[in-house]
PASEBA-1860 file (N, C-alpha, C; in nm, 3 decimals):
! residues 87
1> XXXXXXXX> -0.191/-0.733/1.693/-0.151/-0.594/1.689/-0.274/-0.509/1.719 ~ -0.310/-0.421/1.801/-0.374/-0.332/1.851/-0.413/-0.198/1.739 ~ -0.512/-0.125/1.773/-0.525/0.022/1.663/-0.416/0.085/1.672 ~ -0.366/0.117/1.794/-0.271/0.226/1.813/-0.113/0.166/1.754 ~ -0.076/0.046/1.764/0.060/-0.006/1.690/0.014/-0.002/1.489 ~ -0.086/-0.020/1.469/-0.098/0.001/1.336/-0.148/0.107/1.288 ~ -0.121/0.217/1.347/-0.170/0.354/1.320/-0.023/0.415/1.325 ~ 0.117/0.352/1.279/0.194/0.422/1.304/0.294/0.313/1.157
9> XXXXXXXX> 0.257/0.430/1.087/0.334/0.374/0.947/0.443/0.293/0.938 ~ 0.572/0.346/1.079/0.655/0.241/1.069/0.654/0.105/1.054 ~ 0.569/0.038/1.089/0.518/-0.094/1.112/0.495/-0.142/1.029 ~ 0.422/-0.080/0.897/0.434/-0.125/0.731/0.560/-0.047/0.675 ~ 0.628/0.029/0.694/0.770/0.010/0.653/0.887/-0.092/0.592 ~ 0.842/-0.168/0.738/0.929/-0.297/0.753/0.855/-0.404/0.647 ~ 0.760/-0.416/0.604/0.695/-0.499/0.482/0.791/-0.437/0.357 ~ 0.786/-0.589/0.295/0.881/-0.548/0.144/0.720/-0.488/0.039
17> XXXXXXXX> 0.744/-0.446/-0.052/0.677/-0.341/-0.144/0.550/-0.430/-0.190 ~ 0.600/-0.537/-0.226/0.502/-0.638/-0.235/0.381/-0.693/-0.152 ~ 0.408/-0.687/0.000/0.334/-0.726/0.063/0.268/-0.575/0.091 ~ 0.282/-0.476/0.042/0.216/-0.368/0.072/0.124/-0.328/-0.010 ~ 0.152/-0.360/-0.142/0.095/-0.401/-0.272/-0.050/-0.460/-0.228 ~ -0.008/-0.566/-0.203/-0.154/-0.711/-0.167/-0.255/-0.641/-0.077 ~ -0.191/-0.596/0.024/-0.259/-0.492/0.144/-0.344/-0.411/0.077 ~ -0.285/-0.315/-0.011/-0.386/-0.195/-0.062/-0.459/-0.288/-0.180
25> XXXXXXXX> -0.471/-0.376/-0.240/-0.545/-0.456/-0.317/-0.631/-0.491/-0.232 ~ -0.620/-0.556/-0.098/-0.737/-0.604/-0.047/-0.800/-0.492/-0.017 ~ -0.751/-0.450/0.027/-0.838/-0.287/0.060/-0.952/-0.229/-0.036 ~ -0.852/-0.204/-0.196/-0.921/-0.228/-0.289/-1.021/-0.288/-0.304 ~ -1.057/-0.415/-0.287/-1.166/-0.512/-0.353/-1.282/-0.516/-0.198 ~ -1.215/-0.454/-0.125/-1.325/-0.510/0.039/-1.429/-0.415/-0.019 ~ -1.568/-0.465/-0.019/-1.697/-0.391/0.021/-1.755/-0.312/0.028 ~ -1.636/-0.312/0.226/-1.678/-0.250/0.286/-1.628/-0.117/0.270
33> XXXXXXXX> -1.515/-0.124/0.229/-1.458/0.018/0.210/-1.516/0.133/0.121 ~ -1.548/0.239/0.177/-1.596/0.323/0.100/-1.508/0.364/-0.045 ~ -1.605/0.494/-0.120/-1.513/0.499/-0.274/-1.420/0.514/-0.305 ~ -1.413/0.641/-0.168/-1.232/0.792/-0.161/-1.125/0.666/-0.125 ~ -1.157/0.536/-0.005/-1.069/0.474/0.026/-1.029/0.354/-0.082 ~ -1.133/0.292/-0.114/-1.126/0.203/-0.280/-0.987/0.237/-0.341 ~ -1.093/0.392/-0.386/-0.992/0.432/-0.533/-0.839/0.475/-0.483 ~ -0.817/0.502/-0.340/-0.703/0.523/-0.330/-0.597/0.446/-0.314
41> XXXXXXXX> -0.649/0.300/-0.250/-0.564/0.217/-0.232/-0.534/0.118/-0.371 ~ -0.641/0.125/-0.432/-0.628/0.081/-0.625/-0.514/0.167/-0.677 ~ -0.499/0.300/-0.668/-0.419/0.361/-0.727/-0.300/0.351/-0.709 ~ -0.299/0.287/-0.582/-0.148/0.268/-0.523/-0.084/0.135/-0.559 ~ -0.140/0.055/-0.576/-0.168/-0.091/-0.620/-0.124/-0.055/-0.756 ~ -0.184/0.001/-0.863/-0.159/0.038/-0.971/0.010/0.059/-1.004 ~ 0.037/0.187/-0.925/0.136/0.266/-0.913/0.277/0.178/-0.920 ~ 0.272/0.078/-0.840/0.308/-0.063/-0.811/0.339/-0.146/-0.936
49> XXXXXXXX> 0.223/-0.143/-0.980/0.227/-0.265/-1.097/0.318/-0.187/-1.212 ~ 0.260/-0.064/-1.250/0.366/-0.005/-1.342/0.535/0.031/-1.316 ~ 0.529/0.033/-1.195/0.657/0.050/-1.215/0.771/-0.052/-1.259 ~ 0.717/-0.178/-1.267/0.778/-0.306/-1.268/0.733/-0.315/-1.425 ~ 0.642/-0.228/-1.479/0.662/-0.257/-1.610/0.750/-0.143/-1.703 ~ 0.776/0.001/-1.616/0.878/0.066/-1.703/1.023/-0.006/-1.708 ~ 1.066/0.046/-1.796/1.208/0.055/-1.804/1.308/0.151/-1.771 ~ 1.366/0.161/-1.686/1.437/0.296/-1.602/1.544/0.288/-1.558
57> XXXXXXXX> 1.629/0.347/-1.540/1.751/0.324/-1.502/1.742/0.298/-1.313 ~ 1.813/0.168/-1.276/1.778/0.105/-1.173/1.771/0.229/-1.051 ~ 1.844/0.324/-1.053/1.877/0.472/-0.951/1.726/0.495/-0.962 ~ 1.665/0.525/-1.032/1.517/0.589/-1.040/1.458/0.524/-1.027 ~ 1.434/0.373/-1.068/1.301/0.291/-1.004/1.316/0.326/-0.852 ~ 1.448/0.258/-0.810/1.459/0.246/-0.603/1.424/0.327/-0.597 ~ 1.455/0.484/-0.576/1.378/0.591/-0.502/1.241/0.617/-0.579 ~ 1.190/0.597/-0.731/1.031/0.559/-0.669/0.998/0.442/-0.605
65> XXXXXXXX> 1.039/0.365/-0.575/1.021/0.231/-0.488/1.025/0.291/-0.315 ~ 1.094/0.310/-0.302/1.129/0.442/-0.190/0.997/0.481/-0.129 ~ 0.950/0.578/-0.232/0.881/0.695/-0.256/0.765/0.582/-0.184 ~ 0.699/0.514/-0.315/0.594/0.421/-0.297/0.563/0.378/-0.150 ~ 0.657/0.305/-0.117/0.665/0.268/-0.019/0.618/0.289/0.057 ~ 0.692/0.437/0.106/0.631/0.544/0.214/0.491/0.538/0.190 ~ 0.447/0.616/0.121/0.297/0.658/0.122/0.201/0.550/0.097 ~ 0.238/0.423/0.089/0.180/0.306/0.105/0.159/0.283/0.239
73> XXXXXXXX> 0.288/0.287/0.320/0.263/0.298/0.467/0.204/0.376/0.531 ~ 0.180/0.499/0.508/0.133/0.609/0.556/-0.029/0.566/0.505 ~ -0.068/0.545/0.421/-0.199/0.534/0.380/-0.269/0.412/0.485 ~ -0.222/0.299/0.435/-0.279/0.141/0.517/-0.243/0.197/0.659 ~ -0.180/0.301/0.724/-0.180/0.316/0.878/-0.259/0.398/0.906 ~ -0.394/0.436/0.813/-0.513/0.459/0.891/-0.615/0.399/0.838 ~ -0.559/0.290/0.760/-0.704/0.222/0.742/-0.694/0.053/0.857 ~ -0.836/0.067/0.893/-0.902/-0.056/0.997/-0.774/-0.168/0.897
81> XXXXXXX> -0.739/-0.289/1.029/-0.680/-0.399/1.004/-0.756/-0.497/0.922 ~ -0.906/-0.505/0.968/-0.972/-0.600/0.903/-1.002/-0.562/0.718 ~ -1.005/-0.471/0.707/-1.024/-0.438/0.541/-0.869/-0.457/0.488 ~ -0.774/-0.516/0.572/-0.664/-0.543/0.453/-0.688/-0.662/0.429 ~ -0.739/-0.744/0.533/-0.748/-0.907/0.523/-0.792/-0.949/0.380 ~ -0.777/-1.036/0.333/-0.799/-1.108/0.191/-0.907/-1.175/0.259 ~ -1.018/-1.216/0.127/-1.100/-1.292/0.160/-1.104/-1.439/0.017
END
């Protein structure tokens, strides 16, 4: 996949929540990534983990699942391919 196909959120859309999860974790833990990008993709990662630990009526988790989602995609579609990679 090229810069310009992963610079276009749809493309992590199609990933289930989970694999978007792992993405902003690696992101998280790379290096190389500076602080603003670190802490943002941790937070999202976070965001993630709690929701699977509230208790909510199933209507409100999906659309924050929804929600998540999106701006998971929107985020990892401007960060470099190689800082999602796991090491």
């Amino acid at each position: 996949m090229d810069r310009e196909d992963e610079s276009d959120p749809s493309n992590f859309r199609e990933q289930d929540l989970s694999g978007l999860a792992l993405l902003c974790s690696n992101v998280a833990k790379n290096r190389s990534a500076d602080r603003k990008l670190s802490d943002a993709a941790n937070a999202l990662r976070v965001e993630w983990v709690r929701l699977h630990r509230v208790r909510s009526p199933r209507e409100k988790v999906e659309a924050a699942e929804k929600s998540l989602k999106k701006r998971m995609a929107k985020f990892l579609a401007g960060v470099p391919s190689w800082m999602m990679r796991g090491w």
